[in-house]
N, C-alpha and C positions, 0 to 999 in steps of 0.2 A: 735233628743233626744237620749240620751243613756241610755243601759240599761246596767242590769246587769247577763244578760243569758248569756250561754255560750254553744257555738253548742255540743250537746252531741255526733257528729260524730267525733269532733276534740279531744274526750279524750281515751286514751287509755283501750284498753278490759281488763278487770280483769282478772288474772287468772283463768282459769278453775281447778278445782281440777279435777284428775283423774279418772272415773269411776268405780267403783266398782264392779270387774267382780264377775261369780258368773258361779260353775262349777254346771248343773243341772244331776242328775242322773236319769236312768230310773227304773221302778218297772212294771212286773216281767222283769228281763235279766239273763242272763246266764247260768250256768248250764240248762237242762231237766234232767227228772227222765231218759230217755233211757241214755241218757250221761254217769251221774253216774253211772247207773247198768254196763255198759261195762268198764269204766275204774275201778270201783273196781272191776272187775272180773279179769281183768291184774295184777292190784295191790297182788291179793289173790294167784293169781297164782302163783306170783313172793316170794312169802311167800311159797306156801307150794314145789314148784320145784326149786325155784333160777334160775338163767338166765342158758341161750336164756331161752325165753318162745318166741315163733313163732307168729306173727299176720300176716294176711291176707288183706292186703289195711291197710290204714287210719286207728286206731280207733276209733276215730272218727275226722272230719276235722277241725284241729286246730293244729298249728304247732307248739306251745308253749305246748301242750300236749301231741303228737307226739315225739317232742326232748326230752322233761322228762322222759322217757319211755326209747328213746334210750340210756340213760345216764343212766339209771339201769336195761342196757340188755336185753332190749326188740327187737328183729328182726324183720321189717317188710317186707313182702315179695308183690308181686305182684299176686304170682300163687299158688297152694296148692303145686307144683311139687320142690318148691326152698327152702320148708321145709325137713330137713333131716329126712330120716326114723326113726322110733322110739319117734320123738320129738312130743309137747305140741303145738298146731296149735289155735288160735282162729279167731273165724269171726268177723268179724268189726258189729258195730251198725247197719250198714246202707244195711245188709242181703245180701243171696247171691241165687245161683240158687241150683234146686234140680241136676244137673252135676256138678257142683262145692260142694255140700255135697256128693256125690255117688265117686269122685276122693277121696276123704278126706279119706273114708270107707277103698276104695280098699287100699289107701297107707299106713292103719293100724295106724294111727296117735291120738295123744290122742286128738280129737277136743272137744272146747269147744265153740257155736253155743253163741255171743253176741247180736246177731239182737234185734234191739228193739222192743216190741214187740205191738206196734203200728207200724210198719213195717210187719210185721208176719200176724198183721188183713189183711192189703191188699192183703198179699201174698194167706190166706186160703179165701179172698173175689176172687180172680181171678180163682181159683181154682173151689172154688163154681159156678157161674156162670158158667164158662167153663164146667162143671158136667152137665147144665141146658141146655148146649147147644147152650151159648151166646156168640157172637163174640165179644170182650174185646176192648175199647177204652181206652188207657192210659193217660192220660196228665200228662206233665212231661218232666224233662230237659236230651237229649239223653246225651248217656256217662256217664252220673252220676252214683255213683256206687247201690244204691237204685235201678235206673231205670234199669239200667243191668241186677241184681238180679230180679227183679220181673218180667221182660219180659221172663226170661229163666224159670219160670213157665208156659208158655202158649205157646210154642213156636209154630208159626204158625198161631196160634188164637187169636192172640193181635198186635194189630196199636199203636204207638206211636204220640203220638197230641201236639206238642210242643206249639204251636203257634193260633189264632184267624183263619191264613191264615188255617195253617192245617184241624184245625174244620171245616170251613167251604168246603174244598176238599176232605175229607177223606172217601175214598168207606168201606160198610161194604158188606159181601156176603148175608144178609136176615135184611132189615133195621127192621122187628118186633121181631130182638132175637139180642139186641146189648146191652152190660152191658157197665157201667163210674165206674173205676178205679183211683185215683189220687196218685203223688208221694205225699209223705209227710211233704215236706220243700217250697210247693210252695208261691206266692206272692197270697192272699187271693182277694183281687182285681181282680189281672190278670187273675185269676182263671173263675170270676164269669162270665166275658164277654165269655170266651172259654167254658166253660157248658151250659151258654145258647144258648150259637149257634148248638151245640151237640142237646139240646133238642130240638130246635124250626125243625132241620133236621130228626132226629129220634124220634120222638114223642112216641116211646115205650120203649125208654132208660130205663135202670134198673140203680138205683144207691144204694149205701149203707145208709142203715137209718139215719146213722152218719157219718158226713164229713171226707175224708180220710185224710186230714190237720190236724196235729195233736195240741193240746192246746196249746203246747210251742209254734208253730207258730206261733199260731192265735194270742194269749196272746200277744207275744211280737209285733207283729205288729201293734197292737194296740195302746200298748206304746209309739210306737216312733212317730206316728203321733200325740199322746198327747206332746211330745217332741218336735217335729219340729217346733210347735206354739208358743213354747216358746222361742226359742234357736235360733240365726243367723245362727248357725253352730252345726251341730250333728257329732259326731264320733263312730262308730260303733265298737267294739272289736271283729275281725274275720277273719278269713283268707278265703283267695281267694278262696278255696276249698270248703268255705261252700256255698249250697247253701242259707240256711236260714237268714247267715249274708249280702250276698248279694242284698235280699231282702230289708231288714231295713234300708242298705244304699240305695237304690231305692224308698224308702217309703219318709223316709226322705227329698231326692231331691225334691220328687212329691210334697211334702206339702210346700217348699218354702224353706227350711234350704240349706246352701249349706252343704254337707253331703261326709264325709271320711271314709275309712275302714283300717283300721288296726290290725295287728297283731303282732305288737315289738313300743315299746314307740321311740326309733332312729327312725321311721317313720314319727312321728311327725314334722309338719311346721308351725315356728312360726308365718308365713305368715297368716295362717289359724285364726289365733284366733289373728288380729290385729283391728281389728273393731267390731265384736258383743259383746257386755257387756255379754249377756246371751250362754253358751256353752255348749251343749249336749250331753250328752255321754250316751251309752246304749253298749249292748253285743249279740251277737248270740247265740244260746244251746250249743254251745259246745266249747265257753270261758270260761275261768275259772277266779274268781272272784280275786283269784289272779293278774292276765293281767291285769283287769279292773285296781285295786288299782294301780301297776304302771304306767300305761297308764294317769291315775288321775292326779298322782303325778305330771308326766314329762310336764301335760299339767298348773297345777299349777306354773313350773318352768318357763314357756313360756309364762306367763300371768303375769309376776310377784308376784302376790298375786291372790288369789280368795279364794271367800266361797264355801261350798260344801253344797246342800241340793238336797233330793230325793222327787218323787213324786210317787205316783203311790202304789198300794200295792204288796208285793211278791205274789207270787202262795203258795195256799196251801202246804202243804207237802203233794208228791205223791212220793210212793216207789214204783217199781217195783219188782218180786222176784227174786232172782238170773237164773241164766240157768239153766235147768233142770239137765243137768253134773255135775255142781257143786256138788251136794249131795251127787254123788259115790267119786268124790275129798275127797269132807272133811271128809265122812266117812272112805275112806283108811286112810287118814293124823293121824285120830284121833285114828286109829289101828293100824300104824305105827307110834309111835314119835319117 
């Protein structure tokens, strides 16, 4: 008997239409308040002196903010000694030691101190402690210029804890008078496992009432794990230098996204964004939102079309106040036009 069915493996697939990709942004990213306060402290300076104005390391680590600077005369030096006498010297965000302000003095330079000043808590938290009599545990990434500067506070009376392995080897000279220091761009996770092993070995640990991680980190961390749930793939805005963007892309990975870092939209691979409908992007502290938006763009280019929507909410507005220098600046300035 015959019918009239007909195999539905024998007919051809319909077209798929395209998927409609869809670029997700993160809320809070980018800029912190310490970021700001330093780069308009360069900006101001370059206003009331005009170029060179002298910087000291990074201003802060982002190389799109770094070159902008160079391009209206900004100098960055490595050492206080490769500023010429006479000149406008600033410190980076990310603080220095009290022998690297005491060189600054002797070379009679006009410094003007950017450190953030959530950087500055740690610095007078080691300080303190140290006063009390407490051998200083650091945890923190060596070399970093943060970590440099705050170790040259205590010199002699502070251990550096990179690592779980560290915590758990790390000799103090009197385990009932040992203080917890942290840098301020660490991974908030990474963090938790290396303090409790600090505590569970020194059971009379002293630590600061308030986490030395500072909000923008925390904040953002936060973010991109709400991100990574959503997103195939996350893109971070940041350069290798920081440590706080390298974190986010670490975060990222950890949650499942396959997860990139970048610092120039030419970085971008179209590779990257050939399969997830959903694409993430966020930013480190010390991205500028400008980045972000080309970064955006070029990833729009790459995807052929996509929507843009955000999640998340910004951070309050927090100001920091200028350096305490500033104020003899602008009062000369304002004595002098």
């Amino acid at each position: 008997m015959q019918t009239n069915e007909r195999s539905t493996s024998a007919l051809p697939e319909p077209p798929q239409a395209p998927a409609q990709r869809r670029i997700v942004l993160a809320n809070p990213r980018g800029f912190c308040a310490g970021v700001e306060r330093a780069i308009d402290t360069v900006d101001e300076l370059l206003d009331i002196y005009g170029a060179p104005i002298y910087v000291r390391k990074e201003i802060v680590h982002n190389r799109d903010v770094v070159d902008g600077f160079r391009a209206k005369g900004v100098v960055f030096v490595e050492e206080v000694g490769e500023a010429p006498d006479g000149s406008v010297l600033v410190f980076s965000a990310h603080g220095i030691s009290p022998e690297v302000r005491r060189e600054a003095r002797e070379r009679r330079l006009t410094v003007v101190d950017a450190t953030c000043p959530l950087v500055t808590k740690v610095h007078l938290e080691a300080l303190r402690y140290a006063a009390d009599g407490c051998f200083l545990l650091l945890v923190g990434h060596a070399n970093h210029d943060e970590i440099v500067g705050t170790l040259g506070h205590v010199p002699g009376g502070i251990a550096l804890v990179e690592n779980l392995a560290d915590a758990q080897s790390v000799t103090v000279p009197d385990p009932q008078r040992v203080a917890l220091i942290t840098q301020t761009t660490l991974g908030v996770d990474d963090t938790r496992d290396i303090i409790a092993t600090l505590k569970e070995r020194f059971p009379a640990l002293r630590e600061p009432a308030r986490s030395d991680i500072c909000y923008a980190t925390t904040n953002r961390q936060s973010a991109v794990k709400e991100l990574a749930l959503l997103a195939g793939v996350v893109v971070v805005v940041g350069s290798q230098s920081s440590s706080n963007s390298q974190r986010l892309r670490d975060l990222a990975a950890q949650s499942g996204a396959a997860a990139y870092m970048v610092d120039d939209a030419g970085q971008l691979e179209a590779s990257w964004f050939a399969g997830p409908e959903t694409i993430g992007v966020t930013a480190g502290a010390s991205s500028p939102e400008t980045l972000v938006r080309r970064i955006i763009e070029r990833i729009a280019e790459l995807c052929g079309s996509a929507t843009l929507e955000e999640i998340g909410r910004p951070e309050p507005a927090i100001v920091f106040s200028p350096p305490r220098e500033m104020a003899g600046l602008q009062a000369a300035r304002i004595g002098n036009p």
